[in-house]
C-alpha positions as CSV (number, residue, x, y, z in Angstrom):
1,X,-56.5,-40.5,7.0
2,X,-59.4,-42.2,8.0
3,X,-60.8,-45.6,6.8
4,X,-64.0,-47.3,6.6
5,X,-63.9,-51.7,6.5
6,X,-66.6,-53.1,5.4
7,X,-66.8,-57.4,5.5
8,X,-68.8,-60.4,6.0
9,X,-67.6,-62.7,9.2
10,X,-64.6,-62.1,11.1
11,X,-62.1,-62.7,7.9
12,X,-58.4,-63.1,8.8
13,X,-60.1,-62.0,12.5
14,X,-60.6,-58.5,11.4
15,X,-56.8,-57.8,10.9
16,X,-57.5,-55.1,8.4
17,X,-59.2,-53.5,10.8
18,X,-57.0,-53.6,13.6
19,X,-54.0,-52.6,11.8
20,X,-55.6,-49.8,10.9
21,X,-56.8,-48.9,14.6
22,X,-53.5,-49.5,15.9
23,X,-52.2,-46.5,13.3
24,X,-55.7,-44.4,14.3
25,X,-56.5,-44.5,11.1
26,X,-59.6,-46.7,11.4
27,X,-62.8,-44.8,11.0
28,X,-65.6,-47.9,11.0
29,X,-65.4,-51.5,11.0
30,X,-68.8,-52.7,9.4
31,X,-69.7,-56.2,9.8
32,X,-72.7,-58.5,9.3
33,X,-72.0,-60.3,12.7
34,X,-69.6,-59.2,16.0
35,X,-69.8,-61.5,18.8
36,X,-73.1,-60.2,20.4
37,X,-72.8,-57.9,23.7
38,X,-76.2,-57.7,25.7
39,X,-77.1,-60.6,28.0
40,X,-80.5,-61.1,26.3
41,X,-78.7,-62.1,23.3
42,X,-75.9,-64.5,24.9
43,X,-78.9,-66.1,26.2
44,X,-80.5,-67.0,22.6
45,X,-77.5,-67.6,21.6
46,X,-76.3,-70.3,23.8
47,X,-79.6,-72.5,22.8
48,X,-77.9,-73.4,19.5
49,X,-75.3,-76.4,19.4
50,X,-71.8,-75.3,20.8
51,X,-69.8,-75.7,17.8
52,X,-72.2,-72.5,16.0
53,X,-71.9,-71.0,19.7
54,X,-68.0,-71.2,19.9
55,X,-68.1,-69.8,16.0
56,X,-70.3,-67.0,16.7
57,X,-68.6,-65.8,20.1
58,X,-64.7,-66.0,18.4
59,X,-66.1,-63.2,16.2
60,X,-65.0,-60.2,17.9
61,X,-61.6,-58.2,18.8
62,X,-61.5,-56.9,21.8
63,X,-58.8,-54.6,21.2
64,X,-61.1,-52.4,18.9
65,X,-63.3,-49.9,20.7
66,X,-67.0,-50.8,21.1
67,X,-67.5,-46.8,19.2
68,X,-65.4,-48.4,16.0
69,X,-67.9,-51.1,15.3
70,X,-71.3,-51.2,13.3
71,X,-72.9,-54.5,13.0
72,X,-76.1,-55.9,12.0
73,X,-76.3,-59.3,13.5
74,X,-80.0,-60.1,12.4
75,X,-79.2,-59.1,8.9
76,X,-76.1,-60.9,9.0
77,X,-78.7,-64.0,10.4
78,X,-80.9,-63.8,7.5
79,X,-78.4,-63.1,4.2
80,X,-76.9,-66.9,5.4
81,X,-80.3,-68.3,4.6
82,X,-79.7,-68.2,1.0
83,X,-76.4,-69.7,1.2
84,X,-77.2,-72.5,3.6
85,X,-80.2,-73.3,0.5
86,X,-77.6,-72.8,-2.2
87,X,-75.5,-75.5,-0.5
88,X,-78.3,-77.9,0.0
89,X,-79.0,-77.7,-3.6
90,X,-74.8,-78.1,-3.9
91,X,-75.0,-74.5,-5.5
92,X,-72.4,-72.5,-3.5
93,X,-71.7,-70.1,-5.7
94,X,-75.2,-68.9,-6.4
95,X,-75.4,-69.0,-2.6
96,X,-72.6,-66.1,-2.0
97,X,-73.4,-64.3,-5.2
98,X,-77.1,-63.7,-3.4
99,X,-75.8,-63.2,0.3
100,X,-72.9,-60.9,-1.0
101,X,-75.0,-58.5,-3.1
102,X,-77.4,-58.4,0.1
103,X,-74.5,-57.1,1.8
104,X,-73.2,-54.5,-0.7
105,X,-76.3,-52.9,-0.4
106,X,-76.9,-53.0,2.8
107,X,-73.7,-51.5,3.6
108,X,-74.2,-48.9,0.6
109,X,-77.4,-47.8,2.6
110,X,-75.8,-46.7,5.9
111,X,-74.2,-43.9,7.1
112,X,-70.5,-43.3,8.5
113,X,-68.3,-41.1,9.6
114,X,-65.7,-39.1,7.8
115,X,-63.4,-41.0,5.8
116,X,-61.6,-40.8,2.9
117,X,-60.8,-44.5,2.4
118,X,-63.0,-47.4,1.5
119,X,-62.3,-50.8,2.1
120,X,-64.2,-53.6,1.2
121,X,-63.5,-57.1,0.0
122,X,-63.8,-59.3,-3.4
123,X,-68.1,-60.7,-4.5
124,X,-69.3,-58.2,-1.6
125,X,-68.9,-54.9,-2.4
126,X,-70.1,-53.8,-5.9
127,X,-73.1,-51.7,-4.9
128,X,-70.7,-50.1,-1.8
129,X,-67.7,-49.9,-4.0
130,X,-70.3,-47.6,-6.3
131,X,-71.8,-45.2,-3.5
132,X,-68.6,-44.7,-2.1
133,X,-66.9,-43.6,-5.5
134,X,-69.9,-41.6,-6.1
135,X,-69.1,-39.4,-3.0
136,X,-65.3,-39.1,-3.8
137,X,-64.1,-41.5,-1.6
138,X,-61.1,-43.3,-2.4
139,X,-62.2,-47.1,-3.2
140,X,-60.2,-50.3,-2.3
141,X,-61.8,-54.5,-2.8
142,X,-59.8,-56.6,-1.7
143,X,-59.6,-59.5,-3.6
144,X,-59.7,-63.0,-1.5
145,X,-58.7,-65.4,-4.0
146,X,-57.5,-66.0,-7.5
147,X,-61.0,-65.5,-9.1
148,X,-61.7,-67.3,-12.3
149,X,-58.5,-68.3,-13.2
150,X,-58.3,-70.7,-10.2
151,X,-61.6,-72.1,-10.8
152,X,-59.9,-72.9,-14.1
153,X,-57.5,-74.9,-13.1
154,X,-59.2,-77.1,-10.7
155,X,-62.0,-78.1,-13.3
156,X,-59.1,-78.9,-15.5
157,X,-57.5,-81.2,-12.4
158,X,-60.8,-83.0,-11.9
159,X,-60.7,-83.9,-15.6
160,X,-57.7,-85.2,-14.9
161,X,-58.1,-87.2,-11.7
162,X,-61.5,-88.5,-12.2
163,X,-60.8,-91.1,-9.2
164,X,-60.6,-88.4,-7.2
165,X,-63.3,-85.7,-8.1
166,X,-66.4,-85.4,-6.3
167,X,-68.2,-83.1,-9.2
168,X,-67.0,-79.5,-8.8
169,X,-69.7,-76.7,-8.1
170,X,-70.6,-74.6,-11.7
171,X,-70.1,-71.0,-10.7
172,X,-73.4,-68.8,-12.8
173,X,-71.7,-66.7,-15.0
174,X,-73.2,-63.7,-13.1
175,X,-70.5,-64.7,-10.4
176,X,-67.5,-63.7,-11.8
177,X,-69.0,-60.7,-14.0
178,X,-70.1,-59.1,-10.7
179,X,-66.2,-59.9,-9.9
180,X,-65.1,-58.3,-12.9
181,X,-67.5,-55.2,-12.1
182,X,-65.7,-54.7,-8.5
183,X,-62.3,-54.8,-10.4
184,X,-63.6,-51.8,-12.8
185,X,-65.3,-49.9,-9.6
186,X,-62.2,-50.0,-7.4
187,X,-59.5,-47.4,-7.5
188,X,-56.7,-50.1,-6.2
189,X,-57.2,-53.9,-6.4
190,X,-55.4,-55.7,-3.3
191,X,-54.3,-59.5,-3.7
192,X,-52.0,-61.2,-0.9
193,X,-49.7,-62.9,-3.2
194,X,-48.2,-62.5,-6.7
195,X,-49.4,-65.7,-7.8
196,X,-53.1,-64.0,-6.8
197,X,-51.7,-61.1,-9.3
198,X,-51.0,-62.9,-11.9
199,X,-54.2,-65.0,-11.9
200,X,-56.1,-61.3,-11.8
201,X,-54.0,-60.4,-14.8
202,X,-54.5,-63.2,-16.9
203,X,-58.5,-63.0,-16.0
204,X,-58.6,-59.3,-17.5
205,X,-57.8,-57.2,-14.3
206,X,-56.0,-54.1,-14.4
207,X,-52.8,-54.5,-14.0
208,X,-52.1,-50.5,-12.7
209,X,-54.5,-51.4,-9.8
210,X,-53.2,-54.2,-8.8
211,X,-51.5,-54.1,-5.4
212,X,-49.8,-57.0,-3.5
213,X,-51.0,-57.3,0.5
214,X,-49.6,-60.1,1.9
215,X,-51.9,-62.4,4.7
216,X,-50.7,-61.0,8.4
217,X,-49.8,-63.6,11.3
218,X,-49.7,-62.8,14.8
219,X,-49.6,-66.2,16.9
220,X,-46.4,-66.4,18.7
221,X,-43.4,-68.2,17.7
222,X,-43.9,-71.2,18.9
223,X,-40.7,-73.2,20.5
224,X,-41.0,-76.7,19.2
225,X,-39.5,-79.6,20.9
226,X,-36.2,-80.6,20.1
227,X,-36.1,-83.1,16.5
228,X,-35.6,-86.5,18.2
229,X,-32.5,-87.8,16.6
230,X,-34.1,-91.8,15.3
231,X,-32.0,-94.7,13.1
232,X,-35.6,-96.2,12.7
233,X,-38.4,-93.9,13.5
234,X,-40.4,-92.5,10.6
235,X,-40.1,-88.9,9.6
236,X,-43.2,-87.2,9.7
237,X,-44.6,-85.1,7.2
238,X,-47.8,-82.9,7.8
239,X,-50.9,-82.1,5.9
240,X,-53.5,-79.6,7.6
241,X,-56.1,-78.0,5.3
242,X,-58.9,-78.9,3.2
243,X,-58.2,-82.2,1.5
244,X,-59.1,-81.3,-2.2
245,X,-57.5,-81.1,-5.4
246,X,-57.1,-77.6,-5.8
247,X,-54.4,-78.4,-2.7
248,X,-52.7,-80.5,-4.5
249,X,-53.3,-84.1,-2.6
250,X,-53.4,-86.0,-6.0
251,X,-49.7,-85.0,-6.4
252,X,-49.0,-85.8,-2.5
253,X,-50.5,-89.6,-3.2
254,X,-48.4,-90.0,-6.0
255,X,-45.6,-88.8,-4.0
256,X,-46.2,-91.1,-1.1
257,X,-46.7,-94.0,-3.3
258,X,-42.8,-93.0,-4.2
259,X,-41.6,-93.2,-1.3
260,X,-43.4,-96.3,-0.1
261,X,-40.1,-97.9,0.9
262,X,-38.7,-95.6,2.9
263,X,-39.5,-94.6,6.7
264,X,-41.6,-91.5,6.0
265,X,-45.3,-91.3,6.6
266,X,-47.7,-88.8,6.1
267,X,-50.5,-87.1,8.7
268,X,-53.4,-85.5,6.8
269,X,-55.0,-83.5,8.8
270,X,-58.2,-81.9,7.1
271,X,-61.8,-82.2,5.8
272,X,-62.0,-84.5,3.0
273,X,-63.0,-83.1,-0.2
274,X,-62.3,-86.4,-2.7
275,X,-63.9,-89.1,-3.5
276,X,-64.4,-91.8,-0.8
277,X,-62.9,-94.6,-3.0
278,X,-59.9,-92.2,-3.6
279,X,-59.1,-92.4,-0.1
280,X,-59.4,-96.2,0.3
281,X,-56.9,-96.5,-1.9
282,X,-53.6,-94.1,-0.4
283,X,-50.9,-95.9,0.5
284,X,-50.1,-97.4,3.4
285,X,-47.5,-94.4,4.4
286,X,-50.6,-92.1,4.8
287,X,-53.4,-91.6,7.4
288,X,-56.5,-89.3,6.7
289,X,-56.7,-87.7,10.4
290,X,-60.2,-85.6,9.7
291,X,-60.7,-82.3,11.1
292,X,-58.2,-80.4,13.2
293,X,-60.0,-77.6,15.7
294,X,-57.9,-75.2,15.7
295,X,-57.4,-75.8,19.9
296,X,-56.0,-78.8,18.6
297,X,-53.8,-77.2,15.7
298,X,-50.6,-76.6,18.1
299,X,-50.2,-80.2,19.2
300,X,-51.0,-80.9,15.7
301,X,-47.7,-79.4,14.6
302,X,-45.5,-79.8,17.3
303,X,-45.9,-83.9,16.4
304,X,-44.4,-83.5,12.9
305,X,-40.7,-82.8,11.2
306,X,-41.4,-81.1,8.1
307,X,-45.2,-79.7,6.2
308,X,-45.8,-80.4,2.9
309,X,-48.5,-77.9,0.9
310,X,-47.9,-79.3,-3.3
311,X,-51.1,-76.8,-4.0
312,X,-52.3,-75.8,-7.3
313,X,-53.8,-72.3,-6.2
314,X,-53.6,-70.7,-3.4
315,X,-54.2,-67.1,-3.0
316,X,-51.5,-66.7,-0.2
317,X,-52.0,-70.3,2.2
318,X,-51.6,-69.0,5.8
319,X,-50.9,-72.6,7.1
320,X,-47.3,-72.2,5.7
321,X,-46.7,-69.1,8.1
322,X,-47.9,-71.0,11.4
323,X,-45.6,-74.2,10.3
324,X,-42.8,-72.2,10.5
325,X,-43.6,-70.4,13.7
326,X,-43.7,-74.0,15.0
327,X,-40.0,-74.7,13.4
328,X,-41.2,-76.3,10.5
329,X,-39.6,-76.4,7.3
330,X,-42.3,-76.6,4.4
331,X,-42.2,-78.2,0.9
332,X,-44.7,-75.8,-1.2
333,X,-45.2,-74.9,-4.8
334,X,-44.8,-71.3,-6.5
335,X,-48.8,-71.3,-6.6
336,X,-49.2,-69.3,-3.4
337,X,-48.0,-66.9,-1.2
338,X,-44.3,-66.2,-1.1
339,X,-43.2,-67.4,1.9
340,X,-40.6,-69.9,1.8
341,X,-36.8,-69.5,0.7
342,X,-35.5,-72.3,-1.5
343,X,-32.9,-74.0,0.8
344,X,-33.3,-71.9,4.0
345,X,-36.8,-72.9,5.0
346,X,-38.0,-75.4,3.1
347,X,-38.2,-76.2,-0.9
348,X,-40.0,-74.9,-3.3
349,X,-41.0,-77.6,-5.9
350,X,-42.8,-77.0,-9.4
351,X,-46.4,-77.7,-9.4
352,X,-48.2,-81.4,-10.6
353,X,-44.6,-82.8,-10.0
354,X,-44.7,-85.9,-7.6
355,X,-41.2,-86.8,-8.3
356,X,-40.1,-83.2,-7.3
357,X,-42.3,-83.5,-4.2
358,X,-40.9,-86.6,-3.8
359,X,-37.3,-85.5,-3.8
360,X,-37.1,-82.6,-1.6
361,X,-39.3,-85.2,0.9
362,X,-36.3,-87.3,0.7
363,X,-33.7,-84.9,1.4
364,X,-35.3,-84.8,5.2
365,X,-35.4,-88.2,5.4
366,X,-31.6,-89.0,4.3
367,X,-30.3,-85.9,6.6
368,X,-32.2,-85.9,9.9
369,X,-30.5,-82.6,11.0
370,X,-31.9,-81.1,8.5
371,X,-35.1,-79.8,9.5
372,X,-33.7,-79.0,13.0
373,X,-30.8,-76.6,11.2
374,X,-33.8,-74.9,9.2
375,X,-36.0,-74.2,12.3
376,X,-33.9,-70.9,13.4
377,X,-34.2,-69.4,10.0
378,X,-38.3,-70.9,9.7
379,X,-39.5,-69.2,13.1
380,X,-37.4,-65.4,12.2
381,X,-38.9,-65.7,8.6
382,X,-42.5,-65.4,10.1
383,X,-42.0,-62.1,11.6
384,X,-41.7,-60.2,8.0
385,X,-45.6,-61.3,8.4
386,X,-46.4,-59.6,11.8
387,X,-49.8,-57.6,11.8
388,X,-47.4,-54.5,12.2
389,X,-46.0,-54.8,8.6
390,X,-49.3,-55.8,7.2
391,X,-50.4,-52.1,8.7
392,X,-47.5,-50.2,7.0
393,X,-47.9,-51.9,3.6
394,X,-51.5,-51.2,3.9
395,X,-51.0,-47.7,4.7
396,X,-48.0,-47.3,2.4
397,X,-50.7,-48.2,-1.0
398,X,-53.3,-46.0,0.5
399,X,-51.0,-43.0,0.4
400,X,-49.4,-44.1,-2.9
401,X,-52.9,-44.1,-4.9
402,X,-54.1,-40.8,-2.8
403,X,-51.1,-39.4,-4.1
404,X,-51.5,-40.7,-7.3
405,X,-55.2,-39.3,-7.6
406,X,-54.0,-36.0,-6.9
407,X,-51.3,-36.1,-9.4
408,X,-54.0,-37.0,-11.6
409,X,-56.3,-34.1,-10.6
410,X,-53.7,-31.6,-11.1
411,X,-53.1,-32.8,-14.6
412,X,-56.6,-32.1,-15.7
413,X,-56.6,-28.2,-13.7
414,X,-53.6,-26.9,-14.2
415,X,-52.2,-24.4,-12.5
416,X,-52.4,-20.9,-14.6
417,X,-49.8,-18.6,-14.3
């Protein structure tokens, strides 16, 4: 079996791609930009401001073979200019709808190897999704968020927390048709979580194609220093992501505000996404940090007791996984990836509850050997994540819908006896 992955940027850092390698079952990774190789383009490169430098060079793997990749870094150069307009104009969506077509066909123009799978991913693929089916090849999009339905809920939670809102981007309703159209094209739809599924299901998705591939994670477990047993000290509970309301910091506020008298406070790490007067206003248990780099993630962790992700939608949330490789428990919602055990490595709270939220908080700060007796069981759960069973999942629906395609086949020709 041999597989073709097609994608924009270095997505989950090309994990598709190398799970597939490390099973020699990758036959192309196609990409819009790879960390570039000749000298003559290091040069150019380094004349832009470091941060786009340091973004541009992290876009590789080394581990794949030089052979395995096909990338088109000037094309990949030129499709961001209409997303970089779309966001001055605050038009996002109309930005990627533009950019990802751009790339469908481009990558429905070139040539590859043998293969008999193709993998591409969610608003980039229709017109590749459509040559490939055309020539018999087996189709797979892989579907990076919770599509309409999420979109859904957060215009419904800015009508609710007006304070808070900053005027959510109108998706064109050419957006999520194109969507829809990938769903139709695909022979197997791929989400990461089953809240992902059932957002698919309840926007009209097939439900037979729907396949659950959860996120991989591969940064080692990390050994966290020991929970400092304190009568007085506050216990710290972490934040890192986009501050927004689709995450669910409305419901962390209101939480906070709660528990204003007791010795907890609360480290937000993340760009903000609210309104300006909204943070002015959290109480006096929480500070807004800003951005975390991610050199500065592991120190970001290793300071706190227990992370805290109330979301609304998430398609899977991969901060969960590295808090518990750093021995945290974590307070989440159902709305996201499946990751934490009621009880065992955290709690799982029902969404838009702040009292819930509240609660479980409280259950750290009333029994500070709590988080410390979770850590054992937080830092083995991450390993049902490893990029090693990420591969045999992925491998395991390939084979299932190849097999199911030839049962189909065999059903329409008959065997005559």
């Amino acid at each position: 079996m041999k597989v073709v992955v097609a994608q924009k940027g270095s997505r989950e850092h090309f994990a598709i791609a190398r799970s597939l390698h490390r099973r020699s079952s990758l036959a192309r990774l196609v990409v819009d930009w790879y960390a570039p190789r000749s000298r003559f383009a290091r040069l150019l490169l380094y004349c832009l401001p470091k941060q786009i430098v340091q973004r541009a060079m992290a876009a590789q793997a080394p581990e794949l073979p030089v052979e395995l990749i096909q990338s088109s870094n000037w094309f990949g150069l030129w499709r961001r200019i209409p997303e970089a307009w779309a966001r001055q104009r605050r038009r996002p969506y109309e930005g990627d709808l533009i950019s990802g077509a751009m790339f469908a066909r481009k990558i429905a123009s070139l040539s590859f190897p043998p293969h008999d799978v193709f993998f591409g991913y969610s608003y980039d693929s229709l017109e590749a999704l459509l040559a490939e089916k055309s020539r018999g090849i087996l189709t797979i999009v892989n579907q990076v968020d919770p599509g309409a339905f999420e979109h859904e809920l957060v215009l419904e939670e800015a009508e609710r927390w007006k304070s808070y809102a900053m005027g959510e981007a109108q998706p064109p309703a050419a957006y999520f048709a194109r969507n829809r159209q990938e769903w139709e094209t695909a022979d197997v739809i791929i989400v990461n979580s089953s809240w992902s599924k059932q957002a698919l299901i309840a926007s009209g998705a097939p439900e037979h194609k729907l396949e659950v591939l959860p996120l991989a994670y591969e940064e080692e477990v990390i050994a966290p220093p020991e929970l400092m047993q304190r009568d007085t000290a506050n216990l710290r509970v972490l934040w890192l992501g986009t501050v927004c309301l689709r995450k669910g910091i409305q419901y962390l506020m209101e939480a906070a505000r709660l528990l204003d008298s007791h010795p907890i406070e609360f480290l937000i790490g993340g760009s903000i996404r609210i309104a300006k007067s909204a943070v002015r206003e959290a109480p006096r248990n929480v500070r807004f940090l800003g951005q975390i780099p991610r050199s500065q993630a592991r120190a970001f962790y290793q300071q706190g007791d227990v992370f805290v992700l109330p979301t609304i939608s998430d398609g899977f949330a991969l901060t969960q996984l590295e808090a518990l490789a750093h021995g945290l428990p974590v307070v989440v919602t159902p709305n996201c990836g499946r990751v934490v055990t009621d009880g065992k490595t955290g709690f799982v709270v029902p969404a838009k509850d702040p009292k819930a939220l509240a609660q479980a908080l409280l259950r750290f700060e009333r029994d500070r050997t709590l988080a410390a007796r979770m850590r054992p069981a937080c830092q083995e759960a991450v390993q049902e994540f490893w990029l090693a069973a990420c591969g045999a999942r992925l491998v395991e629906i390939i084979n299932n819908a190849r097999n199911s395609q030839a049962r189909s086949r065999a059903s329409l020709w008959p065997t005559t006896v």
